[in-house]
C-alpha positions as CSV (number, residue, x, y, z in Angstrom):
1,X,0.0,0.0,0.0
2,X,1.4,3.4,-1.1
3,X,1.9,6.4,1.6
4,X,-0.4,8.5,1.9
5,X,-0.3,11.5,0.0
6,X,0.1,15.0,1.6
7,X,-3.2,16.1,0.3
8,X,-5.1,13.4,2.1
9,X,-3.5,13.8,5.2
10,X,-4.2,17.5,5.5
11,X,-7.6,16.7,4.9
12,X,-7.8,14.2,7.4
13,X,-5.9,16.5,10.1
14,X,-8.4,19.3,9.3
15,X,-11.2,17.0,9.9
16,X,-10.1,15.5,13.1
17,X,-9.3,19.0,14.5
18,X,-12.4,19.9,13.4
19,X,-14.1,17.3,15.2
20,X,-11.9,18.3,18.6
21,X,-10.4,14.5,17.9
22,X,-6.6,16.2,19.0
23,X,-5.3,12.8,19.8
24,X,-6.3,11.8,16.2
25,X,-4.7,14.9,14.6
26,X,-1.5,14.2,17.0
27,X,-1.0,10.7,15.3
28,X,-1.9,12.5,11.9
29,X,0.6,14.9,12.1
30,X,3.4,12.7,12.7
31,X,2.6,11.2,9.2
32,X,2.2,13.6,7.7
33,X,5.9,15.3,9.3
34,X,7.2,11.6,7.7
35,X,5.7,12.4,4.8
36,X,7.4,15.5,4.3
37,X,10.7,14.2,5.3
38,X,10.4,11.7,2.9
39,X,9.6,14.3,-0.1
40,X,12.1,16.6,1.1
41,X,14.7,13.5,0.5
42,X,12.8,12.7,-2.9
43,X,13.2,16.2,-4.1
44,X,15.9,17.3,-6.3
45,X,18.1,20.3,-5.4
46,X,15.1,22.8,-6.3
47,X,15.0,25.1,-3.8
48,X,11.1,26.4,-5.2
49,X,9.5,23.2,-4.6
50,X,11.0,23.1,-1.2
51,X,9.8,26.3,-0.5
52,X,6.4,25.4,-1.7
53,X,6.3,22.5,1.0
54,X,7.8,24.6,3.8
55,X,5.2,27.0,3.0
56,X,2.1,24.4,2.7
57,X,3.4,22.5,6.0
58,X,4.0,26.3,7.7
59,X,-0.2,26.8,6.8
60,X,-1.5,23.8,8.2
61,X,0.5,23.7,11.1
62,X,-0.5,27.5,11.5
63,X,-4.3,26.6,10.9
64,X,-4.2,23.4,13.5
65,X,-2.3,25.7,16.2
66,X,-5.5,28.5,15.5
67,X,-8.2,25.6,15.9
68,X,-6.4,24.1,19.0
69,X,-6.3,27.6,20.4
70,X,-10.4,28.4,19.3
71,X,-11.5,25.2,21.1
72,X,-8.8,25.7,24.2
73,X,-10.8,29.5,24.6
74,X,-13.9,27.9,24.5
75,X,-13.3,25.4,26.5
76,X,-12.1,27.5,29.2
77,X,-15.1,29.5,28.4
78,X,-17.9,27.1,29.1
79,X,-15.7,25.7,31.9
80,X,-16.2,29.1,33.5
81,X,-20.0,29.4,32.9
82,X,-20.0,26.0,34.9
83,X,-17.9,26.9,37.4
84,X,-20.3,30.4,38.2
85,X,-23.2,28.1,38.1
86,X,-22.0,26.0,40.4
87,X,-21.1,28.6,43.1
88,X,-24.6,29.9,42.1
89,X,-26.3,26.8,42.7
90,X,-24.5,26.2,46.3
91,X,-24.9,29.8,47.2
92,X,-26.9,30.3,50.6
93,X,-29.4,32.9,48.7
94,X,-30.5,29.7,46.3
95,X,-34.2,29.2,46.6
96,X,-36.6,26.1,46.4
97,X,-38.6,28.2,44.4
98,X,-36.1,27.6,41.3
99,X,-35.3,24.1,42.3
100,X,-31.6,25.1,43.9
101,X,-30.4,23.9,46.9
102,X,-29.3,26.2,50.2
């Protein structure tokens, strides 16, 4: 069975990163950083096509740091909505009325 190709695993990353699958993209990435290395050897001394692989490798790792950061902030986000329920729900002003516990 052939390597996959560059294009495939970029597609692949993208979608698992998009899916908040980071342990999925992890293991992606390190094929697809083999995968380079092994083009980079393949290539002839033409410094333009590695240039154009620096640069496409430089994007997606720039676009899977951007969408780890996103879902970190909203993580941190919703964890901080839970964490001022919480301390709204075990206030001592909570009432029986709303179904909250003193």
């Amino acid at each position: 069975m052939p390597p996959p190709t560059l294009t495939s695993l970029e597609s692949a990353i993208r979608r698992s990163v998009a899916a908040d699958s980071f342990a999925e993209a992890q293991t992606l990435l390190g094929a697809y950083v083999a995968e380079v290395e092994r083009q980079l050897r393949a290539l002839p001394s033409a410094p333009e096509e590695m240039r154009a692989l620096e640069k496409r490798t430089h994007n997606l790792f720039e676009w899977v740091n951007a969408m780890a950061l996103a879902a970190r902030g909203y993580a941190a986000a919703e964890l901080s909505h839970l964490q001022l329920l919480a301390r709204y729900r075990n206030s001592t002003g909570s009432s029986q009325r709303f179904g909250t516990r003193a």
